[in-house]
One Martini backbone bead per residue (centre of mass of N, CA, C, O) as a GRO file, in nm:
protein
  349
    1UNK     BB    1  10.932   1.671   2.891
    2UNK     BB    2  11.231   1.741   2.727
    3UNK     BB    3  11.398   1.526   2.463
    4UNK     BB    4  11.627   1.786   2.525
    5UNK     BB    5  11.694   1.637   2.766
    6UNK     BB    6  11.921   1.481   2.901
    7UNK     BB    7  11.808   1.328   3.164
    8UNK     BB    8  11.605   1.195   2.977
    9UNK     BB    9  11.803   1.089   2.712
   10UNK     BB   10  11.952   0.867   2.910
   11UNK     BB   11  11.642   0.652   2.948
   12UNK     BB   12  11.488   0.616   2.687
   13UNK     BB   13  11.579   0.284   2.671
   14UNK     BB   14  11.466   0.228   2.931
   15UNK     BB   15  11.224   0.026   3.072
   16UNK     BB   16  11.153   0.152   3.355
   17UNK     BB   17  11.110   0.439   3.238
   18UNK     BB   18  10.911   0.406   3.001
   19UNK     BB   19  10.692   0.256   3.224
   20UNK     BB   20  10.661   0.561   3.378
   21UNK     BB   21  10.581   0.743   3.206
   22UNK     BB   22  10.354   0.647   3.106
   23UNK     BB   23  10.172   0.608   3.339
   24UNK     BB   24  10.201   0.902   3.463
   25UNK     BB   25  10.031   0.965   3.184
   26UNK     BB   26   9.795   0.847   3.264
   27UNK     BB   27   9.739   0.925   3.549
   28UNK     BB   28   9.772   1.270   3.475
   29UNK     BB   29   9.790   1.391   3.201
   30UNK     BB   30   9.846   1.735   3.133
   31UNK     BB   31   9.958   1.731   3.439
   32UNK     BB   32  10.300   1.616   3.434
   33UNK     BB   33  10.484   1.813   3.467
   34UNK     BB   34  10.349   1.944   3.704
   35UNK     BB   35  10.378   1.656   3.908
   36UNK     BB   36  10.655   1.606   3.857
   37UNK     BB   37  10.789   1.861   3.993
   38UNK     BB   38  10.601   1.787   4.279
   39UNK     BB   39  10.736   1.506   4.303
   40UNK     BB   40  10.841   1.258   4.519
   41UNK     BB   41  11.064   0.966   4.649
   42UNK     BB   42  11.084   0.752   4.963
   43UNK     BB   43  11.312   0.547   5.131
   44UNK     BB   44  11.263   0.292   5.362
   45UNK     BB   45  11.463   0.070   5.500
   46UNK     BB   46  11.415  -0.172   5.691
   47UNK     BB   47  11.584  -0.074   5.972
   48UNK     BB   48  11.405   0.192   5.951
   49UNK     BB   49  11.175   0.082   6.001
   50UNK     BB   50  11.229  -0.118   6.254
   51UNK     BB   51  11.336   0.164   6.409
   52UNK     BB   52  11.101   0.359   6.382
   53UNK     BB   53  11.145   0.599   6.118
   54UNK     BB   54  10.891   0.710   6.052
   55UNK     BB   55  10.831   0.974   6.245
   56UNK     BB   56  11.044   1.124   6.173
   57UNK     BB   57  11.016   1.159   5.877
   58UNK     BB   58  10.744   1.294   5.878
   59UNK     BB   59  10.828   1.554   6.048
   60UNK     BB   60  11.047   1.647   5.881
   61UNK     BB   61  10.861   1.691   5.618
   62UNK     BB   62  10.646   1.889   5.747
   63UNK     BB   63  10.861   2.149   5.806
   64UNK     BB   64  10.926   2.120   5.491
   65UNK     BB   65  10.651   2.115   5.305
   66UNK     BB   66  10.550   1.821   5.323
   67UNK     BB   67  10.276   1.594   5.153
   68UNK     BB   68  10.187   1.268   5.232
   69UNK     BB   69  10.009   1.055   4.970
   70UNK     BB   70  10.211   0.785   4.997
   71UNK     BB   71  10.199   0.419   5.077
   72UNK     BB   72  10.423   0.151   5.105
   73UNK     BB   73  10.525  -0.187   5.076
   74UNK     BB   74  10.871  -0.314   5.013
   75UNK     BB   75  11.010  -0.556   4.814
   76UNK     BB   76  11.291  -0.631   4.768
   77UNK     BB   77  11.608  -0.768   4.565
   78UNK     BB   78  11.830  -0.800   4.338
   79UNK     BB   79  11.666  -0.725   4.070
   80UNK     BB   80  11.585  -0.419   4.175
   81UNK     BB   81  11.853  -0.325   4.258
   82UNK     BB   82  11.996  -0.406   3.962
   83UNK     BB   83  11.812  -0.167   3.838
   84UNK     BB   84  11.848   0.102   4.032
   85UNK     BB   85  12.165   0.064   3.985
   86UNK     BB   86  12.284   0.025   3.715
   87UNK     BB   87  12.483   0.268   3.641
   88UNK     BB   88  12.681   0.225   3.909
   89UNK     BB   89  12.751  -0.110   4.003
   90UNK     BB   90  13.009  -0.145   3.796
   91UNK     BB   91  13.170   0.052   4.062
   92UNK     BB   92  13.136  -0.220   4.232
   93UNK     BB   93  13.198  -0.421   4.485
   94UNK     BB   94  13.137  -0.785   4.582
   95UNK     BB   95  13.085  -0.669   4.889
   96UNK     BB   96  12.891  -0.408   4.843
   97UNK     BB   97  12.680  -0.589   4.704
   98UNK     BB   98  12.621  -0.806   4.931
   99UNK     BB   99  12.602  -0.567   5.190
  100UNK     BB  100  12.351  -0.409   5.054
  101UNK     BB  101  12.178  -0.610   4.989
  102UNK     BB  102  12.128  -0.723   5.294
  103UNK     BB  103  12.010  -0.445   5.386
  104UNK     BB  104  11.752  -0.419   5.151
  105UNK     BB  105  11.660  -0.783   5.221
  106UNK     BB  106  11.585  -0.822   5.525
  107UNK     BB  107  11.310  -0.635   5.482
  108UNK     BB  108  11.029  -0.405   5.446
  109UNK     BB  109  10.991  -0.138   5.305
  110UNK     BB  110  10.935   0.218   5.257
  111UNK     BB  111  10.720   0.399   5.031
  112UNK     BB  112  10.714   0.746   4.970
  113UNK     BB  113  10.516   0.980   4.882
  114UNK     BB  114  10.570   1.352   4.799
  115UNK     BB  115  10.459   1.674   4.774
  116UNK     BB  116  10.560   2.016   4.646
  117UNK     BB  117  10.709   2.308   4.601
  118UNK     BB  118  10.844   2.480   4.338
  119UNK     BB  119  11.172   2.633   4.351
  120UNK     BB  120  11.319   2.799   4.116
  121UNK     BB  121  11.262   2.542   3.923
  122UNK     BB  122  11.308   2.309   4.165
  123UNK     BB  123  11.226   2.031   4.178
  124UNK     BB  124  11.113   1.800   4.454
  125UNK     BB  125  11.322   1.590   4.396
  126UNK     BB  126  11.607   1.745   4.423
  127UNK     BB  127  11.537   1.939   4.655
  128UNK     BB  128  11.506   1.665   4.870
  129UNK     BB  129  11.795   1.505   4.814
  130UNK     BB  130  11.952   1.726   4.916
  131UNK     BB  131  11.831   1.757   5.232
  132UNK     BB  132  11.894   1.465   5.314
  133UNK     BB  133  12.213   1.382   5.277
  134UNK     BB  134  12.479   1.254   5.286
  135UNK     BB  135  12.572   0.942   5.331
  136UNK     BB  136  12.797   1.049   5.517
  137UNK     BB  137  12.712   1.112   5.882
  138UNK     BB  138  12.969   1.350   5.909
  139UNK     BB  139  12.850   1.540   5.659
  140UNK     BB  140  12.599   1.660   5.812
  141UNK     BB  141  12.321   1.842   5.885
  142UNK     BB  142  12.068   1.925   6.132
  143UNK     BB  143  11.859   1.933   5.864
  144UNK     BB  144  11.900   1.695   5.784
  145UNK     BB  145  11.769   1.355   5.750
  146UNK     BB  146  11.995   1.197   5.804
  147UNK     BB  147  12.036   1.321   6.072
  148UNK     BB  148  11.741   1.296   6.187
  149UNK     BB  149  11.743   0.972   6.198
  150UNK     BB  150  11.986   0.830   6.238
  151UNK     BB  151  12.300   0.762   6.117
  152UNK     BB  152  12.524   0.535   6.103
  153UNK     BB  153  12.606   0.549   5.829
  154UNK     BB  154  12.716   0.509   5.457
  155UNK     BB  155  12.508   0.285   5.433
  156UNK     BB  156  12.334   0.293   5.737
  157UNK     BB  157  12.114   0.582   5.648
  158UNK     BB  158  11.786   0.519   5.591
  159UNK     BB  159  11.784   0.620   5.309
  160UNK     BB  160  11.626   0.683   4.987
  161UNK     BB  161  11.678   0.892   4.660
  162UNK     BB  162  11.577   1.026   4.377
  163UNK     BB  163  11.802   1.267   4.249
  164UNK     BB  164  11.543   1.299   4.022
  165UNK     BB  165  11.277   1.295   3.792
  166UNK     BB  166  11.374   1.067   3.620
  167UNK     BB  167  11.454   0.891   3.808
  168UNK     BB  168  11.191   0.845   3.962
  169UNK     BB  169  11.047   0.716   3.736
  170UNK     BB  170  11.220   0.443   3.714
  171UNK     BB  171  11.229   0.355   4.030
  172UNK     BB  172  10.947   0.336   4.066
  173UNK     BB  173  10.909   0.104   3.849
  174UNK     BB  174  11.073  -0.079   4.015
  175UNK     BB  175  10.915  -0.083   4.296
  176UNK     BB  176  10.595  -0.095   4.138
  177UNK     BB  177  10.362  -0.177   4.052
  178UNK     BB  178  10.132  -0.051   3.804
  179UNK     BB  179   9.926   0.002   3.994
  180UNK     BB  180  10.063   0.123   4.222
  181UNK     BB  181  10.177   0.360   4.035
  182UNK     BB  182   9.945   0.487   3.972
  183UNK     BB  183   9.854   0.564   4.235
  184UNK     BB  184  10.043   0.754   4.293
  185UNK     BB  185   9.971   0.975   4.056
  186UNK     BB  186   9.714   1.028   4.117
  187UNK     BB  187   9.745   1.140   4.406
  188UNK     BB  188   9.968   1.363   4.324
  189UNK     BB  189   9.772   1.516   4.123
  190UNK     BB  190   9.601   1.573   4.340
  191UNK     BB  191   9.507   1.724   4.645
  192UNK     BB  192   9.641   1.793   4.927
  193UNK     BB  193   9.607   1.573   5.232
  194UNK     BB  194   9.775   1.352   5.376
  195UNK     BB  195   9.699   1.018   5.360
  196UNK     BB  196   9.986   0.881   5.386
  197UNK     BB  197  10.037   0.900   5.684
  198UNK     BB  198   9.868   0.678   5.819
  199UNK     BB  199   9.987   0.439   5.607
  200UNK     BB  200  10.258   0.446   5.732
  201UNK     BB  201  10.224   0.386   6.042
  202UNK     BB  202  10.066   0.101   5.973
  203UNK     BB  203  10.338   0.031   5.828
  204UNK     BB  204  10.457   0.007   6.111
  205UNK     BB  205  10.617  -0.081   6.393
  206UNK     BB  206  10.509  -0.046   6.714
  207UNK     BB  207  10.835  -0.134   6.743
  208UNK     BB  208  11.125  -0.163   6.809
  209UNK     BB  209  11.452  -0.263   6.803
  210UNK     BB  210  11.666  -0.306   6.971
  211UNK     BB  211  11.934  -0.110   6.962
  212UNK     BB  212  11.898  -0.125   6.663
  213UNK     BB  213  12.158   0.074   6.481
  214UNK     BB  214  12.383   0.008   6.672
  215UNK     BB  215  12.710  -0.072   6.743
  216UNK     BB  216  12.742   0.001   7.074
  217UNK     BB  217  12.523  -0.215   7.154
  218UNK     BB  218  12.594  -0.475   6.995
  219UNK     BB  219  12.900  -0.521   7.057
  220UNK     BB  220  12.886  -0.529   7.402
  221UNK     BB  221  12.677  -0.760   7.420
  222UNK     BB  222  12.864  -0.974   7.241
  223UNK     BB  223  13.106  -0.930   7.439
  224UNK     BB  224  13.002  -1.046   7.662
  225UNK     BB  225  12.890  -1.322   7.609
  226UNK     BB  226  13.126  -1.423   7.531
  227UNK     BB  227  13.273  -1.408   7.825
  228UNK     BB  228  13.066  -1.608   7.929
  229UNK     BB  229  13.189  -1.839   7.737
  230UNK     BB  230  13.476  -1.820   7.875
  231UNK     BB  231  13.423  -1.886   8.126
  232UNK     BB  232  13.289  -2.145   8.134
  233UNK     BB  233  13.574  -2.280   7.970
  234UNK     BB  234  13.714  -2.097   8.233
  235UNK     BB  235  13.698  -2.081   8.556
  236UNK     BB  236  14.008  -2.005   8.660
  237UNK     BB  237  14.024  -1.795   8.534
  238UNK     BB  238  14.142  -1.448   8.520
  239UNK     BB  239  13.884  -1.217   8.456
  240UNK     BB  240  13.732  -1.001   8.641
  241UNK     BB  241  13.893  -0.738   8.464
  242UNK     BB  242  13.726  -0.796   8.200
  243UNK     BB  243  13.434  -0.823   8.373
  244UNK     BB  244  13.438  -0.513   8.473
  245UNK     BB  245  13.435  -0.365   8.200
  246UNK     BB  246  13.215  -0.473   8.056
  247UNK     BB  247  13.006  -0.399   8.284
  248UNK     BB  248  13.066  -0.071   8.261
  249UNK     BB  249  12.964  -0.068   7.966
  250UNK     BB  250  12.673  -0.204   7.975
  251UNK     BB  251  12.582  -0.013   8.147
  252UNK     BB  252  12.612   0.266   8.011
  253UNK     BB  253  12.448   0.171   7.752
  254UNK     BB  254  12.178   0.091   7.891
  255UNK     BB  255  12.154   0.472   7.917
  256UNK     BB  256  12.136   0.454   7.650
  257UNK     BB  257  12.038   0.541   7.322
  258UNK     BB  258  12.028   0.440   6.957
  259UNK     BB  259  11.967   0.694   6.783
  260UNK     BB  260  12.289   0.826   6.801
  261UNK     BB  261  12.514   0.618   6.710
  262UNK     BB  262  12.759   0.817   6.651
  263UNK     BB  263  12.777   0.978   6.890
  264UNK     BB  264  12.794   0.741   7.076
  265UNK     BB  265  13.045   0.612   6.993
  266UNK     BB  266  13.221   0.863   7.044
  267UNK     BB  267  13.180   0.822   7.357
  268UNK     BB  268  13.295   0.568   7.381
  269UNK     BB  269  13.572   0.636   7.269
  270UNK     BB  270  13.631   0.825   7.531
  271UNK     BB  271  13.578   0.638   7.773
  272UNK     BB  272  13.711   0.388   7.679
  273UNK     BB  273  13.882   0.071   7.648
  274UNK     BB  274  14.057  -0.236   7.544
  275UNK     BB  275  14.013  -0.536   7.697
  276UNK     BB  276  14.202  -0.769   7.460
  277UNK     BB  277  14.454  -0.758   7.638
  278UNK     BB  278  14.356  -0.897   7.875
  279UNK     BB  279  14.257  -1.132   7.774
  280UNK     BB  280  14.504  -1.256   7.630
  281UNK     BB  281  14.685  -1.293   7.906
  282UNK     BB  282  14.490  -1.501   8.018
  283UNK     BB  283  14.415  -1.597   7.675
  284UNK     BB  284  14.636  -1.809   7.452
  285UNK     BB  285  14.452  -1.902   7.285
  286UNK     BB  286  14.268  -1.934   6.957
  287UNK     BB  287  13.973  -1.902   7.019
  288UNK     BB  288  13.635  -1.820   6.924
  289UNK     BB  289  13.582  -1.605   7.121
  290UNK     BB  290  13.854  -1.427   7.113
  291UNK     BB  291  13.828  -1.357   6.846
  292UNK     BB  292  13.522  -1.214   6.809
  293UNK     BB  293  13.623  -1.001   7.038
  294UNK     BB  294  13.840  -0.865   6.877
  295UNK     BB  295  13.675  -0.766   6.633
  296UNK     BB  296  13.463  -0.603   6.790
  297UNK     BB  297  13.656  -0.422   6.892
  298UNK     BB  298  13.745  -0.322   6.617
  299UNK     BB  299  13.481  -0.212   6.557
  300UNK     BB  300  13.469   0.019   6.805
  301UNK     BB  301  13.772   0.126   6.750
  302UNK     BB  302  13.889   0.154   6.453
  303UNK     BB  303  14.116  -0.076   6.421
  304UNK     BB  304  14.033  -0.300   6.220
  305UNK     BB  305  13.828  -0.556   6.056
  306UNK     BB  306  13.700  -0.887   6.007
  307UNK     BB  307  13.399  -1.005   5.929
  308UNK     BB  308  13.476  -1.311   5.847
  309UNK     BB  309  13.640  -1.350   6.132
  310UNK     BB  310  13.376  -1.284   6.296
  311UNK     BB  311  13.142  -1.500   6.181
  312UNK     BB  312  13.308  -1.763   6.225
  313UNK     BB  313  13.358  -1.752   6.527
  314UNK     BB  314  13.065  -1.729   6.615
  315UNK     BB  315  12.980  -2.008   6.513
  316UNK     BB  316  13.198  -2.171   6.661
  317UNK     BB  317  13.061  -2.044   6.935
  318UNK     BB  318  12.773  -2.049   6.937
  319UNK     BB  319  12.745  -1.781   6.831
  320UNK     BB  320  12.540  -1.625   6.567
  321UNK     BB  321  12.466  -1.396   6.410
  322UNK     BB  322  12.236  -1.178   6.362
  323UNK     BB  323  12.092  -0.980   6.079
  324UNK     BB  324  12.146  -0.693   6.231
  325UNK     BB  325  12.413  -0.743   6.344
  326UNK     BB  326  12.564  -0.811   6.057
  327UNK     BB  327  12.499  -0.529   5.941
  328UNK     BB  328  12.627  -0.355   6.129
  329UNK     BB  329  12.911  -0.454   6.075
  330UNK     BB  330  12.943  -0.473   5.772
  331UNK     BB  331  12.892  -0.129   5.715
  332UNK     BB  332  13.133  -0.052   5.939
  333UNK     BB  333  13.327  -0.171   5.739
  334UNK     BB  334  13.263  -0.052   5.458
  335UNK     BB  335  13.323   0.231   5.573
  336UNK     BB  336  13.575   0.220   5.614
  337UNK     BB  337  13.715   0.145   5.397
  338UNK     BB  338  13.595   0.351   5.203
  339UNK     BB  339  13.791   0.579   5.347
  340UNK     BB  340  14.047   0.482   5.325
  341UNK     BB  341  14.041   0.458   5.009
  342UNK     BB  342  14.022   0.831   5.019
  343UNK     BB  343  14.246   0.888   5.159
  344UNK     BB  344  14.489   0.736   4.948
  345UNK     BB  345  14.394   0.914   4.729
  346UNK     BB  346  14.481   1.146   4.845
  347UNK     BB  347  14.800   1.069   4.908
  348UNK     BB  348  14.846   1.039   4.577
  349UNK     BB  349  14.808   1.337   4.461
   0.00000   0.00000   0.00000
């Protein structure tokens, strides 16, 4: 590491840099640049842990000549994510990071360190974050790990990792305590065993969340619900044809697996269509089921939803959200926005 590095001297002044340098030096001793060269690290966020992505990333990892040599289990905070995002974090508005915070705050992740050869000079840090593929799991190719993992979308994409050898050390200490930063560095600076590997697995849930991180699982069942809420509600009313479409929607998504959410979500707008306007026909108040129906509708088919009025909805409902349902909803709103809003910078060119 030369302090004539821009990359190392623009974290010189940050404490949680200066205090994985030291430790990395202190578990390495010597062979510091070469360990820090040969190292990578990558988080598995709550709900890729809880959808059981952690042996697809393994083999993913595997394929590509990398051998996991630690593996621990990560309860972030809000003041870990903003130390991790700190240079970031100033250009995020207040919904991106209360959603976002949610989204890595809801259960433990589970962060791996892997060792792997540098080629070309290019350290194993830099080229692992490559390889992972962009956020927005649209931009990615069948090669990318977020495509791989089945990234639900721009947010909710499984994975995160230091974009090289600075960020490494700097996130690695605000990830782990120092005995276990330590353990990280002297793992990866002995021979590789991969023992890491069996430690990730042990620390998976043996079963993964129904639905996963599918928006259309999550959404379809919340939409038959509430219909079965609004029959009881309302027994005399025709609804027929619009329990005849939701049932067969649900049928249809039944056959489907969770894992290739962006896939699935693209065939099922290919195959169906709106509901809501024939329950609006029916059903002609705004009552809170009715509401919280058309929001989940509208996320459904990319038609722009309110996420507030569709948690308020479903409280009023007496369905509230539960903390997966509410992820998968709120970060396919932030992704919309966050699109719509690239798209209008494009027209304004």
């Amino acid at each position: 590491m030369s302090h004539a590095d821009d990359a190392f001297t623009r974290y010189e002044d940050d404490l949680d840099f200066t205090a994985g340098v030291r430790v990395m030096r202190a578990a390495t001793g010597t062979a510091a640049e070469e360990v820090l060269a040969s190292t990578a690290v990558l988080l598995l966020p709550p709900l890729s842990l809880a959808t059981r992505r952690t042996p697809v990333a393994l083999d993913w990892l595997d394929e590509h000549g990398f051998s996991v040599e630690y593996a621990h289990a990560v309860r972030l905070t809000d003041d870990r994510i903003h130390r991790i995002w700190k240079y970031q974090i100033a250009d995020h508005d207040a919904d991106r990071i209360r959603i976002v915070s949610q989204l890595l705050t809801c259960g433990p992740s589970l962060l791996l360190a892997v060792v792997g050869p540098v080629r070309d000079g290019v350290p194993v840090a830099t080229r692992l974050c490559e390889l992972k593929g962009k956020a927005d799991p649209d931009r990615t190719a069948p090669h990318h790990l977020r495509h791989r993992l089945g990234a639900a979308n721009t947010f909710n994409n499984f994975v995160h990792m230091p974009d090289g050898p600075p960020e490494l050390l700097r996130e690695a200490a605000v990830m782990l305590p120092e005995q276990d930063l330590f353990t990280l560095w002297k793992r990866a600076g002995a021979v590789p065993s991969g023992r890491g590997r069996e430690d990730a697995l042990s620390l998976t849930p043996a079963t993964g969340l129904p639905a996963g991180a599918s928006l259309t699982h999550v959404a379809v069942a919340f939409r038959r619900n509430l219909l079965e809420r609004l029959r009881a509600a309302r027994p005399a009313a025709d609804l027929a044809e619009a329990e005849r479409l939701v049932d067969a929607e649900a049928a249809w998504v039944a056959s489907r697996s969770p894992e290739r959410p962006v896939e699935l979500l693209a065939e099922f707008r290919s195959r169906f269509r709106p509901v809501y306007p024939l329950l609006r026909r029916e059903v002609d108040s705004p009552e809170p089921p009715l509401t919280a129906f058309a929001e989940a509708e509208s996320a459904l088919f990319a038609s722009g939803f309110d996420p507030a009025r569709l948690h308020d909805a479903a409280e009023k409902a007496g369905m509230p959200l539960g903390t997966r349902d509410g992820i998968v909803f709120n970060t396919e709103w932030l992704s919309l926005s966050l699109r719509s809003r690239e798209l209008d910078s494009v027209r304004h060119i």
